[in-house]
C-alpha positions in Angstrom: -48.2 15.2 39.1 -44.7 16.4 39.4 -43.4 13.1 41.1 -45.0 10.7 38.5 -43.8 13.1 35.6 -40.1 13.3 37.3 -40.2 9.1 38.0 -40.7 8.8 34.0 -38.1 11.4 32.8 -35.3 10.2 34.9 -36.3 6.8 33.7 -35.9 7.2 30.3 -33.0 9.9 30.3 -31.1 6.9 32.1 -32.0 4.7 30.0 -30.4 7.4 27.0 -27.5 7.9 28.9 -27.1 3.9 29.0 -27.3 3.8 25.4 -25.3 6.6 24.5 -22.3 5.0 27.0 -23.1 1.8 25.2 -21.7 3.4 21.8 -18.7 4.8 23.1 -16.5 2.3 22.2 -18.0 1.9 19.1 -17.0 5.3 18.4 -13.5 4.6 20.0 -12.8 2.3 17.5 -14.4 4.2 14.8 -11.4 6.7 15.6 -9.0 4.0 15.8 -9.8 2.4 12.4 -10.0 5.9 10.5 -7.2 5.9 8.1 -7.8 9.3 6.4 -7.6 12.5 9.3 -10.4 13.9 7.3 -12.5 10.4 8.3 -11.2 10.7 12.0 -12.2 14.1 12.4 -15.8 13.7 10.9 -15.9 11.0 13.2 -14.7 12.7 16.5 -17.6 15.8 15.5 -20.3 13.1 15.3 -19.3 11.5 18.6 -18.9 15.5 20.0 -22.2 16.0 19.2 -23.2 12.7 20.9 -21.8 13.5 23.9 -23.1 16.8 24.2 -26.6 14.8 23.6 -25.7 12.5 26.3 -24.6 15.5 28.9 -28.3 17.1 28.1 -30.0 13.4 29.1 -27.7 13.2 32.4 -28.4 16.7 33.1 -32.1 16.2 33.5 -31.4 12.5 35.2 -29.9 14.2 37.7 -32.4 17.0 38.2 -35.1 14.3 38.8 -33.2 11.5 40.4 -33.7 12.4 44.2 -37.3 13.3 43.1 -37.5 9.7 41.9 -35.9 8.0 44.4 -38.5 9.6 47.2 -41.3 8.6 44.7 -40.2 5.6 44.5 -39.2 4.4 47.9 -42.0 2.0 49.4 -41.6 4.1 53.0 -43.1 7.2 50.8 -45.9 5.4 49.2 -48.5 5.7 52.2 -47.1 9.6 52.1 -48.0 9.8 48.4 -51.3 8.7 48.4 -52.2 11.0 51.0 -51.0 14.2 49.1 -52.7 12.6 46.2 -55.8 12.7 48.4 -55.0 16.3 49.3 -54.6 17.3 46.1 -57.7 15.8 44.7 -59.8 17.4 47.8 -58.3 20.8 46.9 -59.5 21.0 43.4 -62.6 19.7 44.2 -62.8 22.7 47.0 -61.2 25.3 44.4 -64.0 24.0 41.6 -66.7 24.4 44.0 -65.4 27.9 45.5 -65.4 29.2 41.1 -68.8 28.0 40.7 -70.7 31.2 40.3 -74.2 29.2 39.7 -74.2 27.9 43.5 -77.2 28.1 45.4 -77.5 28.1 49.2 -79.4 25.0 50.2 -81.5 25.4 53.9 -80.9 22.9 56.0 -84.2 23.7 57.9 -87.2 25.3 57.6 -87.2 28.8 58.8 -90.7 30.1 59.5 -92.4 33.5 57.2 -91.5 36.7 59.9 -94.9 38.1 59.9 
């Protein structure tokens, strides 16, 4: 379901964009400590490339997050089980509608017209 699904991506991209601002000052320093420009410069493509790693994560965090936040609000919870309900009624109705080996089943007995 789309609001389980978007609950566990926005949980772990923000849990990748926490690590990846966790490193940045390790990467600061990296730059800082370089003595050769060639070593700072390989440095500042790897932490490019990390950032541009992080932006993808927060990008998708933030495509979920208000998704997330309704899922996981207490006030929505009585909400969500009912459109669970819903949903689960609905495929059982769509199932039944596709079954091409139903049978009619009399609910009384009609009498032979004679």
């Amino acid at each position: 379901m789309l609001m389980e699904n978007a609950n566990a991506l926005y949980t772990m991209c923000k849990a990748e964009v926490d690590s990846y601002d966790e490193k940045t000052l390790d990467w600061v320093h990296q730059v800082e400590n370089g003595k050769l420009a060639s070593q700072r410069s390989k440095i500042a493509t790897a932490f490019r490339e990390e950032r541009l790693k992080r932006r993808e994560a927060k990008d998708t965090m933030l495509m979920y997050e208000k998704i997330q936040r309704f899922y996981s609000d207490q006030i929505n919870s009585g909400t969500m089980k009912r459109i669970k309900t819903l949903l689960s009624q609905q495929k059982q109705t769509e199932a039944y509608i596709k079954d091409e080996h139903k049978t009619y089943k009399s609910r009384r007995k009609l009498s032979d017209p004679d």
